[in-house]
C-alpha positions as CSV (number, residue, x, y, z in Angstrom):
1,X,142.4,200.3,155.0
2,X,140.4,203.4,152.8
3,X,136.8,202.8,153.6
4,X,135.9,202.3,149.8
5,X,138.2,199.1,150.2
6,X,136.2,197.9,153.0
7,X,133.3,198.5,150.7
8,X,134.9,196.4,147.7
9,X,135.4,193.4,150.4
10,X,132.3,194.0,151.5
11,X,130.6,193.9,148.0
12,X,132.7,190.7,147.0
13,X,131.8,188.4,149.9
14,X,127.9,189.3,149.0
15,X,128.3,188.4,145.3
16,X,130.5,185.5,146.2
17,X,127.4,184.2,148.8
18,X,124.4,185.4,146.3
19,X,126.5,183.1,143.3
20,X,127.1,180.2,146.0
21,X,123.4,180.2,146.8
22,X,122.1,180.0,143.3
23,X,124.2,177.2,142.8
24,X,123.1,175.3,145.5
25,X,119.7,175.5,144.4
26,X,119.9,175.0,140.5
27,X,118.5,172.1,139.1
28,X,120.3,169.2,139.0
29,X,122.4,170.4,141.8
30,X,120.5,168.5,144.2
31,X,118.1,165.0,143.8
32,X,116.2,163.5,145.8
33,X,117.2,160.4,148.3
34,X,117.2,157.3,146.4
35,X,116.3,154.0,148.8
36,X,117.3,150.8,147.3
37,X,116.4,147.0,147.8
38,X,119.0,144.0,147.6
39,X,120.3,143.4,144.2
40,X,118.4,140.1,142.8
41,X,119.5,137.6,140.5
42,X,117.8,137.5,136.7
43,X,115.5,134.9,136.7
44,X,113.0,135.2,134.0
45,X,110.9,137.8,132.3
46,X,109.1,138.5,135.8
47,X,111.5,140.4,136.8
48,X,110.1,143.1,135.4
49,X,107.8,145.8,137.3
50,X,105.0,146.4,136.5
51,X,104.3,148.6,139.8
52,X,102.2,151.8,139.3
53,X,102.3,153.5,135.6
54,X,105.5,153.6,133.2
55,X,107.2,156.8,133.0
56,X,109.7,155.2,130.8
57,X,112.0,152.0,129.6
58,X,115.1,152.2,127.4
59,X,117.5,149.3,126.4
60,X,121.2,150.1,125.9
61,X,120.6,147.9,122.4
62,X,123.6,149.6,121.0
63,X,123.8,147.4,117.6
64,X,122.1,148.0,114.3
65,X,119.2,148.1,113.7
66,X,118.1,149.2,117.0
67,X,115.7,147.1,118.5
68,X,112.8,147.6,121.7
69,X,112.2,144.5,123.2
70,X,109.0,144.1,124.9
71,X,109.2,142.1,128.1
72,X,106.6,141.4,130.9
73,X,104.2,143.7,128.4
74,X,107.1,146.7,129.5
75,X,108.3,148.2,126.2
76,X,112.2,148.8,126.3
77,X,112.9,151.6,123.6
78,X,116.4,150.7,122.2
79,X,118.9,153.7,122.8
80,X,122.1,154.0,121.1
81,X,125.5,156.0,122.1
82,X,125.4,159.2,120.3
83,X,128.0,161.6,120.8
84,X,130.9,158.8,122.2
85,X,130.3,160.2,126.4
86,X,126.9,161.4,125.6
87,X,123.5,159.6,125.1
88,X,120.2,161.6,125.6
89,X,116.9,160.3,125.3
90,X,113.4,162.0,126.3
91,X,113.8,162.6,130.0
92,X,116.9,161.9,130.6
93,X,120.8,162.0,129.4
94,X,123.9,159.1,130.1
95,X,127.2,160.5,130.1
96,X,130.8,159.2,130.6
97,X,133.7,162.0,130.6
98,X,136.2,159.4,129.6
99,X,133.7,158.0,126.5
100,X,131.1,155.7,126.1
101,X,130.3,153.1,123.8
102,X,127.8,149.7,123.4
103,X,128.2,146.0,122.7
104,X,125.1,144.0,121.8
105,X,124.6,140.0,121.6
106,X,128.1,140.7,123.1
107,X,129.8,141.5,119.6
108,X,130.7,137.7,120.1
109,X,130.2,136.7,116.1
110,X,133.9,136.0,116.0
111,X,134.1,134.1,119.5
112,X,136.9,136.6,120.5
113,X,135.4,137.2,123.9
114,X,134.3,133.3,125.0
115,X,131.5,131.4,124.4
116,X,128.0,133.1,124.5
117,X,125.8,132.4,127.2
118,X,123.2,130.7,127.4
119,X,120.1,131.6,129.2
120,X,117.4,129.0,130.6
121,X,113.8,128.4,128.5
122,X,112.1,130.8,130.9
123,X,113.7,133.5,129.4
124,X,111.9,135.1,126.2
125,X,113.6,135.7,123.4
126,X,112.9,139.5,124.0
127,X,114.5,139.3,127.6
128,X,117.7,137.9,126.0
129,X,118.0,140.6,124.1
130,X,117.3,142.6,126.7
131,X,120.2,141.3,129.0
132,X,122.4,140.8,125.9
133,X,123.1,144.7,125.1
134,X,124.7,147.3,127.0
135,X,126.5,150.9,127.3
136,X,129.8,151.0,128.9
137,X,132.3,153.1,130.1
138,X,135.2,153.4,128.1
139,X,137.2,154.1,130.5
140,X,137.1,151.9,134.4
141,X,137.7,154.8,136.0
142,X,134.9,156.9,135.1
143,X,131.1,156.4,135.5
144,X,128.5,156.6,133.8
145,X,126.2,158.9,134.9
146,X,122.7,158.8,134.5
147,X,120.4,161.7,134.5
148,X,116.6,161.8,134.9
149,X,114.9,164.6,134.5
150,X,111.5,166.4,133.8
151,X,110.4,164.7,137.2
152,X,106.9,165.7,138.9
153,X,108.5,167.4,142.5
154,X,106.4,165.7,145.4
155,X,105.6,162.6,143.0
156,X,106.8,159.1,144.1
157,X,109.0,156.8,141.5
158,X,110.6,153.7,141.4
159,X,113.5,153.2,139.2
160,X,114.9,149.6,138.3
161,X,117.9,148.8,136.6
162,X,119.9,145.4,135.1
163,X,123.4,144.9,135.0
164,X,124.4,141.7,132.6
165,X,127.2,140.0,131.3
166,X,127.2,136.2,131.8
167,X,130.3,135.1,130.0
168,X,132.9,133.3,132.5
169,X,135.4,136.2,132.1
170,X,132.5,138.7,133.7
171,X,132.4,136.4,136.9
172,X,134.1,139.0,139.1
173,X,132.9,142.0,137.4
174,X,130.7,144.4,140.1
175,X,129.4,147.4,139.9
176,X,128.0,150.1,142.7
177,X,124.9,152.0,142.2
178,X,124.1,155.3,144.3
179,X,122.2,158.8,144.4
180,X,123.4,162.2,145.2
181,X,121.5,161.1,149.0
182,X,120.9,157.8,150.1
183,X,122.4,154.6,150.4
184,X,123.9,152.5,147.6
185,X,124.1,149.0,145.8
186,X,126.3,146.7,144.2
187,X,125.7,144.6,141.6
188,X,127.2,141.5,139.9
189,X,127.6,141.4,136.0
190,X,127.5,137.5,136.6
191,X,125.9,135.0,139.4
192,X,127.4,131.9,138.7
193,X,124.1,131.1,137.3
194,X,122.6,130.2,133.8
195,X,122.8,133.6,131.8
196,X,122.0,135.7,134.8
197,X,123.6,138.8,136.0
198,X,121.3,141.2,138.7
199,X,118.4,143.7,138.7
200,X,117.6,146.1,141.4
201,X,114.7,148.2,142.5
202,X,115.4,151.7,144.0
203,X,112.0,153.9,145.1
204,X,112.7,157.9,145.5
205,X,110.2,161.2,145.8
206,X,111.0,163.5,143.6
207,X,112.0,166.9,145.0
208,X,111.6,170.5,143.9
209,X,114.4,170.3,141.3
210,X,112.9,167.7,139.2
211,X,115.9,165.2,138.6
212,X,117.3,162.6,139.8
213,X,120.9,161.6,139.4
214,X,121.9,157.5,139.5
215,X,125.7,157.0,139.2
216,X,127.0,153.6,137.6
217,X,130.6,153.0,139.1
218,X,132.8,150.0,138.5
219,X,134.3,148.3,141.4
220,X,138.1,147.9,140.6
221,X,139.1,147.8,137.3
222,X,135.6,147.0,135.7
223,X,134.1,149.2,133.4
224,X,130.6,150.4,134.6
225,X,127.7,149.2,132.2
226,X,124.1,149.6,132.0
227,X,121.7,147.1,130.1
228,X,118.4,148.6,131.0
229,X,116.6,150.8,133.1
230,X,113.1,151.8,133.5
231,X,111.2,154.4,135.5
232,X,107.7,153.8,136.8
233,X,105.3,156.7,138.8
234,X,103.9,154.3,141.9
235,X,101.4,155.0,144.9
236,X,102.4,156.1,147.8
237,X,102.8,154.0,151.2
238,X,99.8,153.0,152.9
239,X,97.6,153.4,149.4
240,X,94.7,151.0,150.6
241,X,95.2,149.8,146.8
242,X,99.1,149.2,147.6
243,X,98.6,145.4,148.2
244,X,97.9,145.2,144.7
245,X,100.9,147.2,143.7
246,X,104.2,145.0,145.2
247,X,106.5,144.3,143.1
248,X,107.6,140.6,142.6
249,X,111.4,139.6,142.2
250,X,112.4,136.0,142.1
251,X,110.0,135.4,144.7
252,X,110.5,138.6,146.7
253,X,108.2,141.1,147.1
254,X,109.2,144.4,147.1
255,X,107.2,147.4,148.1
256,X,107.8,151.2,148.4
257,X,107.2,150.5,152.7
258,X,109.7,147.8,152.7
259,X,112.3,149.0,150.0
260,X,112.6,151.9,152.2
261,X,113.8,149.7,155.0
262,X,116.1,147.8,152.7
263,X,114.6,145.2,154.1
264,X,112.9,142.7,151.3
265,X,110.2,140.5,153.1
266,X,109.0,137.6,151.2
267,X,105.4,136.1,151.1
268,X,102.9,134.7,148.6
269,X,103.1,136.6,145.0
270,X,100.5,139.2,144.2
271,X,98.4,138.1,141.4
């Protein structure tokens, strides 16, 4: 082979390692390990966090007019599908590449998908609301993919997130919940219980890139579906003020030390 070939080669496998490289460290080509706790049944307006300070809390209202519902003092700005597979808000986008669209108080004015549910008197009004609205995929087969970004690198969060949909025909409905890294979740759109579906806790660090990536996928042939989510900035492990900090889940106390584990411990609630 002409030396000026072996140069080419040569030349090619350098670009094709320089282009491989940038890739690998462009934002949103890595996040950060996500760590979750044990999905929890919805019991009540408490199961909101309150941990730390609120990055952010959207709603997947999806009806009209949108609404926010405030629950547990936690402001849930309503969000609706904008684009059909593409919904951004500030921080953050949801995508699905096979479409994406909303259903709120379960578009069930006609009756044509069951009775309503009914949720106990512990629930607000606002929390209804809440648990009554979501984004789904259009499509079973693809996720939804949500994106947060504009993250502090170094900076620990704790994401939680509600699936919902307690009409009888959702009683086998699951989804899975994972990171790029890290273990993952599933989730039940319906207990078996009065109006309740599941909400889980998840606590990551934030890395260099800024974002973190949480994919929504269904588990057979159910379509993936986010109610809410929110995004709170909490202390780290050990934080002598921590104590004060734990997170209270249908009598479960969750923690950052603990969550990591994936091992909920229960004990008296933090007041």
């Amino acid at each position: 082979m002409h030396w000026s070939n072996h140069l080419k080669k040569a030349s090619l496998t350098v670009a094709v390692s320089a282009a491989v490289a940038v890739l690998g460290s462009a934002p949103g080509a890595r996040a950060a390990t996500i760590k979750w706790g044990r999905a929890t049944d919805v019991s009540g307006d408490a199961n909101v966090s309150t941990a730390g300070t609120l990055v952010s809390a959207y709603s997947c209202y999806g009806g009209s007019p949108i609404v926010s519902p405030i629950v547990n003092g936690v402001t849930f700005t309503g969000l609706a599908v904008a684009n059909g597979n593409l919904t951004t808000f500030p921080g953050g986008t949801i995508t699905s590449s096979g479409g994406m669209t909303s259903f709120s108080n379960y578009n069930n004015s006609s009756g044509a998908y069951g009775p309503p549910p009914t949720f106990p008197s512990n629930y607000s009004k606002e929390y209804q609301t809440l648990l009554n609205s979501a984004f789904y995929s259009s499509t079973p087969a693809d996720p939804l993919i949500l994106t947060l970004k504009k993250l502090t690198p170094g900076r620990e969060y704790q994401f939680e997130a509600w699936v919902n949909d307690a009409r009888s025909l959702a009683a086998s409905r699951t989804e899975k919940l994972s990171g790029k890294v890290g273990n993952s979740v599933t989730l039940a759109y319906y207990t078996g219980k009065l109006g309740a579906g599941q909400v889980v806790l998840g606590i990551f660090t934030a890395d260099s890139s800024g974002h973190q990536v949480i994919t929504f996928t269904g588990i057979g042939h159910t379509s993936p579906q986010i109610n809410a989510f929110q995004l709170r900035a909490i202390p780290v492990p050990g934080n002598r003020n921590q104590a004060k900090k734990d997170v209270r889940v249908s009598g479960v106390v969750l923690s950052p030390a603990n969550v990591a584990g994936n091992r909920p411990r229960a004990k008296n609630p933090v007041k």
